[in-house]
C-alpha positions in Angstrom: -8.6 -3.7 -17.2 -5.1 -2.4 -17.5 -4.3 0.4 -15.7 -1.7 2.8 -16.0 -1.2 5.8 -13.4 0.9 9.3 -14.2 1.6 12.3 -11.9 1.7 15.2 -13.9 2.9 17.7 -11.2 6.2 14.8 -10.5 5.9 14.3 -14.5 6.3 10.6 -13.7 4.7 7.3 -13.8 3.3 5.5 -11.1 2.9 1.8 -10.0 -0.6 1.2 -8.2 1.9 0.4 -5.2 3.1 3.8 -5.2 -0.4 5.0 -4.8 -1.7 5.8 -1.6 -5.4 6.6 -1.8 -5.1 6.5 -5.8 -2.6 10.2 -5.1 1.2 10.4 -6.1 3.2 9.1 -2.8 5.4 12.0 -3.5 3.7 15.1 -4.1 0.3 13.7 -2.4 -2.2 15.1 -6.1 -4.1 13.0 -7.5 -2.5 10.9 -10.4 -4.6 10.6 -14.0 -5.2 7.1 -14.4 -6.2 5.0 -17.9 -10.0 4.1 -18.0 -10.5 2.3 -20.7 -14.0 2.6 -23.0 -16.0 1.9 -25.2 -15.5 5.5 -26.8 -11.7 5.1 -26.2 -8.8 5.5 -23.1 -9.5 8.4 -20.8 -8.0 10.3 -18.4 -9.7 10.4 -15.3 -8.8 10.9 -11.1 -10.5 8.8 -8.6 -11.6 11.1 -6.3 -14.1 11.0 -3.0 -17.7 11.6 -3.7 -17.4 14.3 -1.4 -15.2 16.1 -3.4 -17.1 16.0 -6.7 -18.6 19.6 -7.8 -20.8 20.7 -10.1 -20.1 20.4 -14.1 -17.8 17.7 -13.3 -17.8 14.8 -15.8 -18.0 11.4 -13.8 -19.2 8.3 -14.7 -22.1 6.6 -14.1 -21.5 3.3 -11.4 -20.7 0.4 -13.3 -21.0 1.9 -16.6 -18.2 3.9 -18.6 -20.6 6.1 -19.8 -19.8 9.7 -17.9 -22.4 12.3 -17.2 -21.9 16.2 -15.8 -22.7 16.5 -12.9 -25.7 19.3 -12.6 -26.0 19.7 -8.6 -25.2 17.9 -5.6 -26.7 17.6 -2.0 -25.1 16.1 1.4 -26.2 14.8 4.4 -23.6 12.9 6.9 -22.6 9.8 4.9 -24.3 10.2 1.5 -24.3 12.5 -1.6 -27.1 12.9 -3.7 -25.3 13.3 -7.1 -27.9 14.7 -10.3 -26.2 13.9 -13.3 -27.2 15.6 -16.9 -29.7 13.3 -19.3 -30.0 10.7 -16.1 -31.1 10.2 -12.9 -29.6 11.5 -8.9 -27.2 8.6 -8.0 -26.2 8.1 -4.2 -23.1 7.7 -3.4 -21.2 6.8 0.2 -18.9 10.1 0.7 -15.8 7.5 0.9 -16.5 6.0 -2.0 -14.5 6.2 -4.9 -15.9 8.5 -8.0 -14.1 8.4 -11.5 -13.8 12.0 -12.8 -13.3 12.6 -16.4 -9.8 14.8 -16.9 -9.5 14.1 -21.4 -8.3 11.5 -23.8 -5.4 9.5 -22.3 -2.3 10.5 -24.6 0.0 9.9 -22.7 
């Protein structure tokens, strides 16, 4: 999957190697990045798990199929994600989570 990466608070592209933890090695925000679908490109950030929040659009793992996010609950290295018209997914609070920001347009 080709990925492109843009900064919109540098209003720049960004290589992958200017990444650092998927965030502009400038201005340290998170970049939108190109996920590619079935349904189209979209914008999304890869953020932690521990920083999703409610009615946040985020895809189900593996899948590019993205679900809002209805209520989530912690404990120390786990979050317990329940996501609308599915199930509660858990997710490590270091992993990765692809968050739905629009259509890529850019």
């Amino acid at each position: 999957m080709k990925t492109d990466n843009y900064c919109t608070n540098c209003d720049e592209y960004k290589t992958d190697k200017e990444l650092v933890n998927y965030k502009c090695n400038i201005c340290n925000e998170y970049v939108l990045s190109k996920f590619s679908t079935s349904n189209g490109d979209k914008a999304i950030k890869r953020i932690l798990a521990s920083e999703v929040e409610a009615n946040d659009m985020i895809t189900i793992p593996y899948t590019d199929d993205f679900r809002r996010v209805l209520g989530i609950s912690y404990n120390e290295t786990e979050a317990l994600i329940g996501l609308q018209e599915y199930r509660r997914i858990k997710i490590r609070l270091n992993s990765r989570v692809e968050k739905l920001e629009g259509a890529w347009y850019l």
